[in-house]
N, C-alpha and C positions, 0 to 999 in steps of 0.2 A: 732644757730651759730655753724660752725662747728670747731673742735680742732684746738689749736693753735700752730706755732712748737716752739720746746724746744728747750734750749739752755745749756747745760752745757758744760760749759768749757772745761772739757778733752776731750770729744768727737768730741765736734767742731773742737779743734786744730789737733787730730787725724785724720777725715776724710780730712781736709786741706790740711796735710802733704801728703795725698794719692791722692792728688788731686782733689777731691770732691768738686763741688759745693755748694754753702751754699741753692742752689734751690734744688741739691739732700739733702741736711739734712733737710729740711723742710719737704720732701715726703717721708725720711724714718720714723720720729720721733715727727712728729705733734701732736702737743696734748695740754693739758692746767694742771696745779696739784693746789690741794688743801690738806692740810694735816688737821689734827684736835686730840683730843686727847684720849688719853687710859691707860687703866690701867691692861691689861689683855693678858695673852697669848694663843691667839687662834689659829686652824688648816686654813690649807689653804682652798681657797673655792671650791666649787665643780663644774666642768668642766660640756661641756657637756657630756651623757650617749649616748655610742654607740647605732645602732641600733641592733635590734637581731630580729629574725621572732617566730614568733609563734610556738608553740607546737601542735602538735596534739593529741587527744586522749588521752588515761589514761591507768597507767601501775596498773593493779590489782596483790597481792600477794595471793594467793591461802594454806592456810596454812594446808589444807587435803593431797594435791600432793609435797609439797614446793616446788612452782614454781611461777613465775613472769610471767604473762601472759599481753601482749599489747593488749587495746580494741581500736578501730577507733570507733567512736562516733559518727562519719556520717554514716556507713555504717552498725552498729550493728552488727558487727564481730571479733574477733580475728584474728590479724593476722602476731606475735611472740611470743615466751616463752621462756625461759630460767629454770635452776635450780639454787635454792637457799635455801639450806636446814639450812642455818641459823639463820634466821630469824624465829620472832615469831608471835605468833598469832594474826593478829590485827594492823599489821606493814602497814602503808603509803607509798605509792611510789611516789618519785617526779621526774620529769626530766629537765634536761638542753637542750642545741640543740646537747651534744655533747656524755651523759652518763644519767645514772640514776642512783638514791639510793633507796634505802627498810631502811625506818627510822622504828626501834623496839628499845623497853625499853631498852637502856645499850648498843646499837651495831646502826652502820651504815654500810649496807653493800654498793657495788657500782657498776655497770658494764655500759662495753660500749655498746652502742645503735649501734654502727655498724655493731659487730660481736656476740654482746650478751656473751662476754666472763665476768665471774664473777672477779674484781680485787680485789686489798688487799681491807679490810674494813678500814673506816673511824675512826678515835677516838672520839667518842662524847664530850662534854665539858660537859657533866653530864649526872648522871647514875639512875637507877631506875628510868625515865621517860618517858613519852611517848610523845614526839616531835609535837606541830603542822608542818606540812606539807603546804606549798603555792607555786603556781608556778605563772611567770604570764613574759609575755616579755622574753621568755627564759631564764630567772634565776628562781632558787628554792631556794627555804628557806627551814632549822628547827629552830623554835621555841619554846625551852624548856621554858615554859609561870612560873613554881616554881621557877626555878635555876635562872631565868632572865639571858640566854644565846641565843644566834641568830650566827647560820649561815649560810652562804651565799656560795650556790656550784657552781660553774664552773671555768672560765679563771683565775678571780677574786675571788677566794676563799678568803671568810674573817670569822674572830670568832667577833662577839661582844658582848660587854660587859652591856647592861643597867643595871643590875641588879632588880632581880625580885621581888614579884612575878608582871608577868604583865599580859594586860587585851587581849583579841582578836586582835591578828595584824591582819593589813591586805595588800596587794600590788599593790599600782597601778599601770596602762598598762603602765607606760614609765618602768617598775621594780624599782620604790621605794618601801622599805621597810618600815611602820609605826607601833611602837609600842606605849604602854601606861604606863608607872608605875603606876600601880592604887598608892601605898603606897606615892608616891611623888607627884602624879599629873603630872609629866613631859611627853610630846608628843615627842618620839623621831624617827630621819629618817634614814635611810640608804641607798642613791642614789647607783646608779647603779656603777658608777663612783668612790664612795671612798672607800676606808679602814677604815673606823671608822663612829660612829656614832654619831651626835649630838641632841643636844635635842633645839628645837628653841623655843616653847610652853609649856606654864604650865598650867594648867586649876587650878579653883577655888577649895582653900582647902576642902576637904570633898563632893566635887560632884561627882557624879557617872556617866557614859557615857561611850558610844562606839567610835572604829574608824569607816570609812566605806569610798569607793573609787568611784569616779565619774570620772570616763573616768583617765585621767594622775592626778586628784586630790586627795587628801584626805581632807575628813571633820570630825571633831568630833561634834557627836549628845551628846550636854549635857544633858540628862533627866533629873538633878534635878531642872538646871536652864528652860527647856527646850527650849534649845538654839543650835543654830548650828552654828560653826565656821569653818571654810575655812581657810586649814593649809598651809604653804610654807617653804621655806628655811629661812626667818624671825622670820617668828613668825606664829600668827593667827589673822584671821579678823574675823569680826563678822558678820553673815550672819541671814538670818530670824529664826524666831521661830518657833515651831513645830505647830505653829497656834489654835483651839477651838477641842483640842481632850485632852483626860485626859490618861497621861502613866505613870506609875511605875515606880521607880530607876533603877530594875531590868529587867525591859522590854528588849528583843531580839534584836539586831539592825542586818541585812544583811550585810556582809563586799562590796558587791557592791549595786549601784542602781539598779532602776529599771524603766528604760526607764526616768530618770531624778528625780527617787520618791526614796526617803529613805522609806525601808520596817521595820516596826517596829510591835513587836511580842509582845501581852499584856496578857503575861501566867494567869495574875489572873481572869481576864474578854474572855478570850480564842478569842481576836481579831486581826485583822492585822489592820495596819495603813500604808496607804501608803501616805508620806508626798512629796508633790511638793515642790523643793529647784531651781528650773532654774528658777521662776519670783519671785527674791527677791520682786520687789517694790508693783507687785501686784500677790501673789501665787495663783495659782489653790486650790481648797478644797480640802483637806484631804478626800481620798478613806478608810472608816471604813467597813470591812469583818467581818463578825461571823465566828469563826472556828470549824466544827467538832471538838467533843468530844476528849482531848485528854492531853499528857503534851508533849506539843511541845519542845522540848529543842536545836532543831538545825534547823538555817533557812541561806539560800544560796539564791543569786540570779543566773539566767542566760541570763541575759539581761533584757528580757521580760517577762521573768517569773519567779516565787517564787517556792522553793521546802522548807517547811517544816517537819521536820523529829520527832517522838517520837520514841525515841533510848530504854526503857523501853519495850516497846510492840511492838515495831520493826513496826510503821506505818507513812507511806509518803502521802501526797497530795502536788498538784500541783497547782497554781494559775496564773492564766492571767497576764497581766498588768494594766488590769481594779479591778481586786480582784475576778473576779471569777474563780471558782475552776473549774480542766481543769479536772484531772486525781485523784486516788486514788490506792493505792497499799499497799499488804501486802510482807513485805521484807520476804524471807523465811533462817529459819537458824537453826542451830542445833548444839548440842555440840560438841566440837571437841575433839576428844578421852578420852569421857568421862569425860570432866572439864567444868567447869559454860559454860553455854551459853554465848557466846559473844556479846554484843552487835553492832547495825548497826552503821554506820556513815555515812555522807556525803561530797564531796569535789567537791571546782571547780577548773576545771582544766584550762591552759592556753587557752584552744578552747573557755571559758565561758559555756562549759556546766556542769552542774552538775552531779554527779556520786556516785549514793547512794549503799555503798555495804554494804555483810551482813557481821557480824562478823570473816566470816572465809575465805570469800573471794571466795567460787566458786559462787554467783548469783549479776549480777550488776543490777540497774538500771540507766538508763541513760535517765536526766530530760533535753530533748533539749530550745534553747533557748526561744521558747515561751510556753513552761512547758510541751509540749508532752511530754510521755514518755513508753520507751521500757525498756523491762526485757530482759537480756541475762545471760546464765550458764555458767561459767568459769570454762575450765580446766577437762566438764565433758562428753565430748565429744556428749555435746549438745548445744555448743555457736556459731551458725549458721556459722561454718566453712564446717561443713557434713565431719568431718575428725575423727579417734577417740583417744583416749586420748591421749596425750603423756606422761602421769606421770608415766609410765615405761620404757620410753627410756632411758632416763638417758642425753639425748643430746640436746643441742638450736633446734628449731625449727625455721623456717621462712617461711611465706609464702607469695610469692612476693605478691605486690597490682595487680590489675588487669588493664592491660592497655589498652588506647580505641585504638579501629579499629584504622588501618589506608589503604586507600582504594590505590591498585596496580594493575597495568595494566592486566587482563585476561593472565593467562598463554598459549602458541602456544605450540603444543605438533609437532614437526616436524615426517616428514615420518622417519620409521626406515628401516633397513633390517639387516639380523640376521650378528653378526660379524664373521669376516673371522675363529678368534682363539680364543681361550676361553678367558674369563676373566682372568688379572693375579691376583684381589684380590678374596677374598673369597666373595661367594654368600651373598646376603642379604639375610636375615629370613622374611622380605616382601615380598608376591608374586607381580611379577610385571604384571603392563596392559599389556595386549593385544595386539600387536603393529599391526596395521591397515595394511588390503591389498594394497598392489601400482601395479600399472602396472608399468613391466620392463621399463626403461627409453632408451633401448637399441632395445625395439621393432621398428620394422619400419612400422610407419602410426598414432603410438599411443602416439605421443608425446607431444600431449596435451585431450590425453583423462580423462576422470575422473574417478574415481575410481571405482569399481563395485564388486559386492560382487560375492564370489565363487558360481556356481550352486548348490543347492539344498543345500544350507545352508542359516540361518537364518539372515536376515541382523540386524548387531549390533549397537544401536543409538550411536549418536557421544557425548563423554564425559562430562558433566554438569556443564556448568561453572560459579561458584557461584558469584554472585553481592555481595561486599563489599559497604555497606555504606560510602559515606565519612565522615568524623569525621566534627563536625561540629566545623566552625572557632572558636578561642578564643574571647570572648567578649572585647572590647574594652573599655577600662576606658573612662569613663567621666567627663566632668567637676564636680569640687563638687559644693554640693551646697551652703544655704546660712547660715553664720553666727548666730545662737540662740540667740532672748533674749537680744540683744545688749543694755547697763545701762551702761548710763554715769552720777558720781556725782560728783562735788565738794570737792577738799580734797587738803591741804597743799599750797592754792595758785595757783592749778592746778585741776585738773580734773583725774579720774582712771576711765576707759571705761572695763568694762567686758563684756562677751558675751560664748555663749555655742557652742561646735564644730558642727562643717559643716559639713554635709555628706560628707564621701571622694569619692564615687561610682567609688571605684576599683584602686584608683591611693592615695597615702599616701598624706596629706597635709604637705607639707614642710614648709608654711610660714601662718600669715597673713599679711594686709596689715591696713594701719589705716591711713585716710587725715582728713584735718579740716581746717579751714579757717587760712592761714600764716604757715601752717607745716602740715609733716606726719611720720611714722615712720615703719618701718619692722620688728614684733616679729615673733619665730619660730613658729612650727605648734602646738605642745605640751601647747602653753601658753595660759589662755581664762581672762587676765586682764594685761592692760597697763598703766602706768603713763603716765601723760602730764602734764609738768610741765609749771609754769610760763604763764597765761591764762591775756588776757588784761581786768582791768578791766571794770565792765557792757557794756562788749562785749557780745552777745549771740554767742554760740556755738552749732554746732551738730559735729559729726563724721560719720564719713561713715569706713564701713569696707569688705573686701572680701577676703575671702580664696584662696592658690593660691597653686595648686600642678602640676606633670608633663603634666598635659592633659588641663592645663588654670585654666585660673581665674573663681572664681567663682561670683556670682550676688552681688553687694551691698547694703549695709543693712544700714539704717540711725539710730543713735541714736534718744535719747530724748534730749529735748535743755538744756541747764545749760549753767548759768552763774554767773560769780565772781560779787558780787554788791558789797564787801568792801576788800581792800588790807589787808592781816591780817598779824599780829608780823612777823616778819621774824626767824630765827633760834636760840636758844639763844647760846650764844659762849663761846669757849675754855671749854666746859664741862668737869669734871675732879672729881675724888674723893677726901673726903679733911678730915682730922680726922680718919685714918686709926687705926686698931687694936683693937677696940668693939666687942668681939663675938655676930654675929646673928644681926648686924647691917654696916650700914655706911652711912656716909654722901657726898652727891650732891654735889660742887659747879659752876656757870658759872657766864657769863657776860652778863648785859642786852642787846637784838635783838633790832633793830629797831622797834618800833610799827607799824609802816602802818599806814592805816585809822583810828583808834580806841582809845580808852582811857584804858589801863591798867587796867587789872582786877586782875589778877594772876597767877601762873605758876603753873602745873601740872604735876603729875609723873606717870606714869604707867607701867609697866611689863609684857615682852614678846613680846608685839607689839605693833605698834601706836593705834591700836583701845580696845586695852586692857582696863577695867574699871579703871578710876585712885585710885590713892594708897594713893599719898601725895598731898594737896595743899595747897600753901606756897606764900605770898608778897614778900618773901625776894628771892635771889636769891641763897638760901642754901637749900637743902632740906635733911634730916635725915629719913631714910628706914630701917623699926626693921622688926625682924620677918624673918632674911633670914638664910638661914644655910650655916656656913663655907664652905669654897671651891666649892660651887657652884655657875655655873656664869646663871647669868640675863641679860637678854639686857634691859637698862633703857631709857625710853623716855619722853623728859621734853619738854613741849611747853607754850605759852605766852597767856593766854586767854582776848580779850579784849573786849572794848564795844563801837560798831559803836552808828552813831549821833541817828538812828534809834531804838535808846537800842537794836537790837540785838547782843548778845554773839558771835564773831568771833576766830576759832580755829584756832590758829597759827599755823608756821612751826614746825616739831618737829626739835631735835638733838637728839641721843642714842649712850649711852657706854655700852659695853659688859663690865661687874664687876663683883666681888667677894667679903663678908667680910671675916676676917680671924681674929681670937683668940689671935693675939695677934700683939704688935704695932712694923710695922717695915716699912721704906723707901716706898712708893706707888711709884712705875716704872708711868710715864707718857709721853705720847706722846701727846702733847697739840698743838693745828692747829688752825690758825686763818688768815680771810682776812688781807695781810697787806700793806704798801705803793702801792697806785695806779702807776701803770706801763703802755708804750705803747710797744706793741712788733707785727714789721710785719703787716700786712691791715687785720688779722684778732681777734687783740687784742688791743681796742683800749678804751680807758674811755669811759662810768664811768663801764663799765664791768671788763675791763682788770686790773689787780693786784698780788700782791706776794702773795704766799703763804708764812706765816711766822712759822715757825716751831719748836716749844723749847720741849726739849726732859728731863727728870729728872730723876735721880736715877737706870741709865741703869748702866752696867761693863765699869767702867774707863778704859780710853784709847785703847778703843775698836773700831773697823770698825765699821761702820750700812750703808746699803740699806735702800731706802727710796725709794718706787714708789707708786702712784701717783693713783686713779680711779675715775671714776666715774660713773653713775648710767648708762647714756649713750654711752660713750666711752669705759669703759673699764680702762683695764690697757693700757693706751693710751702712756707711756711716758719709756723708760728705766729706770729712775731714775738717782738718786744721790748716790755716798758714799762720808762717812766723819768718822771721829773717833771723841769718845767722851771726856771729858779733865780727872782730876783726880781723879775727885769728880763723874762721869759720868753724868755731863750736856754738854748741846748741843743747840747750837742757830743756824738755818738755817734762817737767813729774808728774800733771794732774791735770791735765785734760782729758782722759782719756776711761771713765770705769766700765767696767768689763767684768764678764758672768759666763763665757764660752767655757766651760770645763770639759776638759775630755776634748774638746776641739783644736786642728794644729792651726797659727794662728801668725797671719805675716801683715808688713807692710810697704807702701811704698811710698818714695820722696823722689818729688820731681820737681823740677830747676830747669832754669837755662841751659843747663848740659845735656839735661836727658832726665831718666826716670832711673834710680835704684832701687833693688827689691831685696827688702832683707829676706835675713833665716826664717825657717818654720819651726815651731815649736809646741806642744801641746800646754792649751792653758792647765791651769792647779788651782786647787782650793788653796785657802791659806791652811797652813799646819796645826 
C-alpha cells in the first residue's frame, strides 16, 4: 500500500489560504507516521555516498632521491614524479581524485595530482606513528591503528575518533571505512557521506577476528567463534561458518575477497584457506594450499589473486584463485644510508592491484589482478620509461600518457614555385623538400601535360604517404548479467531475499529490481539483500530478480520457495527503559504484541542486531541487562517467541531501542510511539490498517518547541512533520495527528530540539485485530 496524505493543520490552512488544492496537498505531502519510543540521543542518519571513479595506479616514495614517483599498473611504467625531501623512510602514499599524501611517522605531507606542486603539510592527529594507508572509491584513509585515530582526505576531510588500539581496517568499493576496537569489541563505520563515526556491532567478548570487504560489503571473520557476520549500518547478521578446516585466533585474514572466497593465512601450519561465503545455504568446500617455507605476515588480495608477503626475508608469492601458486619473487633492498634495513611491505591500491615495495622505495612489484606479476625500479633510471634519473633536477617531471592513433586524411603537397620576395620571417632550421617540377602553366599546348623530369637528371619518387590505422571503435557496454546466488528466508513475518552482484560488463548497475507474487520493489545497485515485509500466510513464494544499468536489464534470476506456515507475535510495544541510574546495567520494559498463530513462550533480548545471539530471556515483560559500560549506547532487540499447534518454535517481530546505562539516577528522556485509535483518512487509509499514531514524549526541556517526523523502512521520511511545545514538567501527548497505513513496515521517528535530535525504536506497523 502506498503512503497516505498527511494532514496537519497549519499546513493545510496555509496552503488554502494560497489557494492550493487539498488534491495538491496530498501530492505534495503523502505519507502515513508512526512514532515509537527512545531513550537516547543519536546522529543523523547517513545519506547517500556520492559517486567518485577510481584511481589509477600507485604513487611510490623513493627515500634514496626523495622523490614521489606515479607507477601506472597497467602499463609497468612511471609516468610522474615530484620532490619531497620530507618525508621519511618507509612513508605510504595515498591518493584522492584530486591530490595525494606521503603518510610518515609524525608528518603528512600533500600535493596536488595536477601540477605536482608540494602544498602545506597536513597535521597528523598522532605522532611517533606510522599510519596504515587505504584507498578505495576515490577516498583515502590513515589509520593510526595505537592512537585509535582515522582520517578521511579529500572534499570531505574528517578526523575520527574510535579510540584505539584497533585491528586491520579495511574499505569497501562504495568508500566505507571499517574499523575494529579489538579492546571493546566494537565494529565501527565511516561512510563516505558523514562526519563521524558510529559503531552499529559489537562482537563477542574476548573473540578474536578480522574485518575483510566483499564488493560494497564488509564482513567480520570471527576465528574464535569461526563464524562470519555480514556488517551494515544496523548492526550484523549472521552468516556461515568457516565450514571443516581448523584456524588459529591469529590466523591472516585478506582485507578483500577473493573471487567470492575469504582468504585465510594459518601461520602455524604454513596454509591458505580459501573460504566460500556466496552460498550461504549450500557453500562450496574450502580451497586448503600448503605454503612455501616462510613467516608470511602480510597477505592482500587482487581480485583473483592472493599476494602473500614475509616482510622479514623480504619474500613474495602469488596465488590463483584456485590456491595455486602463480609467481614467486625476491623483493630486493638495501640499507638506506647506512641505517637498518628496511623492511618491504605491501598495498592495494584503488585499481585492486597489489603493490609490493621494498623498504626504500626504488623497486616495486606489481601483483596484477590474477596474481601476475612484474618487477619495476623506481626513480633509477631503469623503470621502463628509457629516460634517466630525475633525482637531480630538482623539478616535477610528467610524462604525458600515450595517446592512440587517430587516423587523417593523406596529406596533398600542392605544386609550388619559388616566391617572388623573400620570406619576411626568419628561416626554419628544417631543411625543406624539394618542391617538384611543373611545366609553366603559361606555355602554349601544355596545359594539360604532366610533369616530366629535367633531361639527364635522375627522376625523383613521389613522397611516401604513411597509412595511419584507424583507432579502433570504443567497446560498447552491455547488458549486465545475472544476479548471484539468489536466497530467500523467512524472517519477521516476511521474508529477506539476498543475492551477489551482477556483472556490470562496462556500464555501472544503477538498480536492482525484485517482483513476487502481489508486490515488487526497487533497491539501489550497491545493495545485495531486501526486506519483504508482511508475506500471506502458507502462501508459497519465490522472487525473481534482475539487474538493471544504462545498457538494460539484465536476465532474471528465481529464488528458492519459502513460505510463512504460522503468523508469529507481532512487535512488542511502547519499548522503553525503566529503572534508570544502576551502573553497568538497565532495565527493559514494553507491552504485550499480539500473538498470532502461536501460544506464548517468551521474550528475548539480544544486542547489536536482530540476529545477535540473545542475552536475556524473560516471561515477564521486563527485562534487566548487566554487563554494559556507562555511556555506551547498544541497539536492543526484544521479540515474543511462541509455540505453533505443531510445537514448532515461531520467531516473532522484533522492536529495538538505541540505549545507554549511566552511573547514576536521573529523569530517562522518552519518546514512547504506539498504534492508537483507528482512523479513516482518504481512499488510501482505511481500517483495519489505517490509525493514529499516538505519541507521549517524557522528561524532555519544559516548555520547549519539538519536531517530530515520521519514517519508515519503505517510505522514508515521507511526511514534514509536526511541532508542538512541551508543558512544564516536559511532557507531551501527541494522539492524532498522525494516521498511518504502513503494515508490514518497521516504523521510527524522530524529535529534535535545542539539544539535538532523538531517534526512537523500530517497530513493525499492524493492522488493528
Amino acid at each position: 500500500m502506498r503512503p497516505i496524505p498527511f494532514r496537519p493543520r497549519r499546513i493545510t490552512e496555509l496552503l488554502r489560504r494560497r489557494g492550493r488544492s487539498e488534491a495538491t496537498l496530498a501530492a505534495v505531502v503523502a505519507g502515513c507516521v508512526a512514532l515509537m519510543s527512545v531513550v537516547v540521543l543519536t546522529g543523523a542518519g547517513d545519506p547517500d555516498s556520492g559517486v567518485k571513479f577510481t584511481q589509477s595506479g600507485h604513487w611510490v616514495y623513493n627515500s634514496v632521491v626523495g622523490r614521489i614517483f606515479h607507477l601506472d599498473g597497467a602499463t609497468g611504467k612511471v609516468d610522474a614524479d615530484t620532490e619531497v625531501k620530507t618525508a621519511t623512510p618507509g612513508a605510504q602514499v595515498v591518493q584522492t581524485d584530486k591530490q595525494g599524501y606521503v603518510l610518515s611517522r609524525s608528518r603528512i605531507d600533500q600535493f596536488g595530482k595536477s601540477d605536482l606542486t608540494v602544498l602545506d603539510p597536513v597535521q597528523p592527529p598522532a605522532t611517533n606513528e606510522q599510519p596504515v594507508g587505504l584507498e578505495a572509491a576515490g577516498a583515502a584513509f590513515a589509520v593510526y591503528k595505537q592512537a585509535g585515530r582515522v582520517v578521511r582526505f579529500g572534499d570531505k576531510e574528517t578526523i575520527a575518533f574510535p579510540a584505539g588500539p584497533l585491528g586491520d581496517p579495511i574499505v569497501t568499493s562504495d568508500g566505507t571505512l571499517w574499523v575494529h576496537r579489538v579492546g571493546e569489541g566494537d565494529l565501527c563505520r565511516l561512510p563516505m557521506s558523514a562526519d563521524r563515526m558510529s559503531c552499529p556491532a559489537t562482537t563477542p567478548k574476548g573473540h578474536k577476528g578480522a574485518l575483510t570487504a566483499v564488493g560494497a560489503n564488509a564482513v567480520f571473520v570471527d576465528l574464535t567463534a569461526r563464524q562470519v557476520y555480514t556488517l551494515n549500518a544496523g548492526g550484523m547478521d549472521t552468516g556461515p561458518d568457516l565450514g571443516d578446516i581448523d584456524v588459529p585466533d591469529d590466523a591472516l585474514v585478506a582485507g578483500n575477497d577473493v573471487d567470492g572466497r575469504l582468504a585465510i593465512v594459518d601461520r602455524d601450519h604454513n596454509r591458505l584457506h580459501l573460504v566460500d561465503i556466496t552460498h550461504p545455504d549450500k557453500p562450496e568446500a574450502p580451497i586448503s594450499t600448503p605454503l612455501p617455507k616462510g613467516t608470511f605476515d602480510k597477505v592482500a588480495s587482487s581480485g583473483d589473486g592472493i599476494a602473500l608477503l614475509d616482510r622479514k626475508n623480504s619474500h613474495l608469492i602469488t596465488l590463483g584463485r584456485d590456491g595455486k601458486q602463480v609467481a614467486e619473487a625476491k623483493i630486493p633492498t638495501r640499507p638506506a644510508d647506512g641505517r637498518e634495513k628496511p623492511e618491504a611491505n605491501l598495498y592495494r591500491g584503488d585499481d585492486s592491484r597489489v603493490y609490493v615495495e621494498n623498504g626504500i622505495g626504488d623497486r616495486v612489484v606489481v601483483v596484477d589482478r590474477d596474481g601476475e606479476t612484474e618487477s619495476v625500479d623506481i626513480g633509477t633510471g631503469d623503470d621502463r620509461g628509457d629516460k634517466p634519473s630525475p633525482k637531480n633536477t630538482g623539478k616535477p617531471t610528467i610524462t604525458p600518457p600515450v595517446k592512440p592513433e587517430t587516423k587523417v586524411p593523406p596529406k596533398t603537397i600542392p605544386p609550388s614555385t619559388p616566391p617572388s620576395t623573400p620570406p619576411s620571417t626568419p628561416p626554419s632550421t628544417h631543411k625543406p623538400e624539394k618542391p617538384r617540377r611543373t611545366t609553366p602553366t603559361n606555355r602554349p599546348g601544355n596545359e594539360h601535360t604532366p610533369d616530366k623530369p629535367d633531361p639527364g637528371k635522375t627522376k625523383t619518387p613521389p613522397p611516401t604517404r604513411k597509412t595511419i590505422p584507424p583507432v579502433p571503435p570504443p567497446v560498447k557496454p552491455g547488458r549486465p548479467g545475472a544476479a548471484l546466488n539468489v536466497v530467500a528466508r523467512i524472517i519477521d513475518g516476511g521474508a529477506v531475499v539476498s543475492w551477489g552482484a551482477a556483472a556490470a560488463h562496462g556500464a555501472t548497475i544503477t538498480s536492482y529490481r525484485l517482483s513476487w507474487t502481489g508486490g515488487s520493489t526497487t533497491v539501489s545497485g550497491s545493495t545485495r539483500s531486501a526486506l519483504i515485509p508482511s508475506l500471506k500466510t502458507k502462501t508459497p513464494y519465490y522472487f525473481t530478480i534482475y539487474a538493471v544499468s544504462s545498457a538494460g536489464n539484465g536476465p532474471a534470476v528465481k529464488s528458492n520457495r519459502v513460505e510463512l506456515k504460522w503468523n508469529p507475535a507481532e512487535s512488542p510495544r511502547e519499548l522503553l527503559v525503566r529503572n534508570d541510574g544502576t551502573s553497568g546495567s538497565l532495565t527493559l520494559e514494553w507491552m504485550q504484541p499480539t500473538m498470532g498463530d502461536g501460544t506464548f513462550l517468551r521474550y528475548e533480548v539480544s544486542i547489536g542486531s536482530k540476529t545477535a545471539p540473545v542475552r536475556v530471556r524473560s516471561t515477564t515483560t521486563t527485562a534487566t541487562i548487566s554487563g554494559l559500560t556507562d555511556g555506551k549506547y547498544s541497539e536492543f532487540y526484544v521479540r515474543a517467541i511462541t509455540k505453533a499447534s505443531d510445537g514448532q518454535e515461531v520467531v516473532g517481530k522484533y522492536t529495538s531501542l538505541k540505549a545507554t546505562s549511566v552511573g547514576k539516577e536521573q529523569p530517562t528522556k522518552r519518546i514512547v510511539a504506539s498504534r492508537g485509535d483507528g482512523t479513516t483518512y482518504g481512499d488510501d487509509c482505511q481500517h483495519p490498517e489505517c490509525a493514529y499514531v499516538q505519541v507521549r514524549i517524557e522528561n524532555l526541556t519544559p516548555d520547549t518547541t519539538y519536531s517530530i517526523k515520521p519514517y519508515t523502512s519503505e517510505w522514508g521520511n515521507f511526511n514534514p512533520g509536526y511541532s508542538t511545545k512541551t508543558d512544564s514538567k516536559g511532557q507531551l501527548l501527541v494522539p492524532d495527528q498522525f494516521p498511518c497505513s504502513a503494515v508490514g513496515q518497521l516504523t521510527w521517528v524522530t524529535v529534535t530540539g535545542p539539544e539535538g535530535t532523538y531517534t526512537s525504536n523500530r517497530f513493525f506497523w499492524k493492522a488493528d485485530d
